[in-house]
N, C-alpha and C positions, 0 to 999 in steps of 0.2 A: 466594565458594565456599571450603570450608575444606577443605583438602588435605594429608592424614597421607603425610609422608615415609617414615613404615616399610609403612604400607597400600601406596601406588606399590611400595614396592621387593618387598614381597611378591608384586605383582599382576604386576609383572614376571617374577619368578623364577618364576611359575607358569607364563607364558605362555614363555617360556625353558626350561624342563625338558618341558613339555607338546609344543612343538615340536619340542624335542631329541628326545624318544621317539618321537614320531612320521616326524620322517625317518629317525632310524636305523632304525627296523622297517621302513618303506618301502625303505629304499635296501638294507640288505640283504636284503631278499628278489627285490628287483630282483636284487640281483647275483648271489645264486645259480639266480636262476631264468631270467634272461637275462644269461651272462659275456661276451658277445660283445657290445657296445655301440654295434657299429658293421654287424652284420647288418642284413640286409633283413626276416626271418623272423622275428625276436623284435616288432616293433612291429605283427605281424599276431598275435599271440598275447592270449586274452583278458584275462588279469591286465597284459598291460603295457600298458594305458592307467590303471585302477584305482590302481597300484601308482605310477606317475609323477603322478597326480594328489596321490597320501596324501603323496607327497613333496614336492611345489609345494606343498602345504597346511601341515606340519610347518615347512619351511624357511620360506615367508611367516608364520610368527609370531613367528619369530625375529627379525625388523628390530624390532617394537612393543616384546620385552624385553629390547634393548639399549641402550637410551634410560635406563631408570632402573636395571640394571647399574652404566653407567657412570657415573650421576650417584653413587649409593649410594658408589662409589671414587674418586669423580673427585680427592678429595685425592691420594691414591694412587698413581694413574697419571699425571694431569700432561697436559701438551698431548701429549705421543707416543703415551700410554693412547687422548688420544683419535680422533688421527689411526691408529693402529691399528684401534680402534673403526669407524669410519664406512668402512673397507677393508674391514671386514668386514664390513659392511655392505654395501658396493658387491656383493664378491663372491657375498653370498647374494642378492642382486638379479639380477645377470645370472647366477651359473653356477645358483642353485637357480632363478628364477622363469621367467626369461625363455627358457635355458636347458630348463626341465622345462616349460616349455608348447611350445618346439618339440617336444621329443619326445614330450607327450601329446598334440598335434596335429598335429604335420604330418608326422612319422614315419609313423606308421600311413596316413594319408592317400597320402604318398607311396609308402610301401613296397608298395600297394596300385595305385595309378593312375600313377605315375609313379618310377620308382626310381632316375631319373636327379637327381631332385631333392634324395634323401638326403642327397648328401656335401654337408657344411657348405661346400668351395669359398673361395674366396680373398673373399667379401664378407661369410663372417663372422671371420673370421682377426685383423683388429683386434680384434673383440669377446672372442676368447678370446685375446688377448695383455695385455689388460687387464684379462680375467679373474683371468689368472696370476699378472701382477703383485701385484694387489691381494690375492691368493689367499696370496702366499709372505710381502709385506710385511705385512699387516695381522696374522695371527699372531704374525710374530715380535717386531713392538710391542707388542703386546700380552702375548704369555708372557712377555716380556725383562721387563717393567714388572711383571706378576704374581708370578715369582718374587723380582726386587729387592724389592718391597714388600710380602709375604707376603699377597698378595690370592686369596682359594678355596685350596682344596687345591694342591697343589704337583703333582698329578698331573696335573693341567687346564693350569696353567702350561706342565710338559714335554710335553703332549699339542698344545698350540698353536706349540710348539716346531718339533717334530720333525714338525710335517705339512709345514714348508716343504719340505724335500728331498723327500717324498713327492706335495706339488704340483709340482716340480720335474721330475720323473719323469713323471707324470702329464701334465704341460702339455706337455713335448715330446711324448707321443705324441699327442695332441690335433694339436699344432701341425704335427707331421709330415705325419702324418693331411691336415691342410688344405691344411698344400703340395702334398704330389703331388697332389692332383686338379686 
């Protein structure tokens, strides 16, 4: 089998931008059209299963084009690139899939038959502490690596940056969220 290096990195990048736009249109319409992420009310609402599906779909495409991404820099980035890499990887696995199928499935279901089952509770609280982790570390190897080594725009670099303190913020209210129940 004969296999063009710049063909994969193309095929990649498409499936990388193609998911990119498709989660972002997904999640923000999610978020203005349900702000409250921890209502009973919003997962009874028609677009919020629709709209958490387009976003499990967008974010599950994003694992297949960061494979050749990182090979395309792996000069580049180095073993940290790529342990950054595979964190984000992790994280788009558990906080976009695993994550956005509980809420396109069992949300609505609960919200619906059972609402006592909504709050995430203390058995998945491992799950989102190793969400976060991987969530704040994996950017930051990765932007820290991008802008040393002038890989993509430098906008994308301080964009992977700056989401750490913004998952920082974020994961404690998640994690808050889980404790008290």
């Amino acid at each position: 089998m004969n296999s063009n290096p710049i063909q994969a990195h193309r095929s990649s990048s498409i499936v990388l931008r193609l998911g990119a736009m498709v989660a972002l249109i997904a999640n923000v319409a999610s978020g203005l059209l349900f702000p409250d992420h921890n209502s009973l009310t919003a997962p009874l609402q028609p677009l919020y299963v629709p709209l958490n599906l387009a976003s499990i779909i967008g974010v599950g495409l994003l694992p297949f084009g960061l494979p050749g991404w990182y090979a395309r820099h792996s000069d580049e980035l180095g073993r940290r690139g790529l342990v950054g890499a595979v964190l984000v990887a992790v994280t788009l696995l558990i906080a976009g899939i695993f994550m956005g199928l509980y809420t396109a499935i069992v949300m609505p279901f609960a919200a619906a038959e059972a609402p006592a089952l909504v709050s995430p509770g203390p058995v998945l609280l491992p799950v989102l502490l190793i969400t976060v982790v991987a969530e704040i570390v994996g950017p930051l190897l990765v932007g820290w690596d991008m802008l040393r080594h002038s890989v993509g725009p430098r906008w994308a670099a301080w964009t992977m940056l700056a989401s750490a303190p913004v998952t920082l913020d974020e994961g404690a209210g998640y994690t808050r969220t889980s404790a008290s129940i």
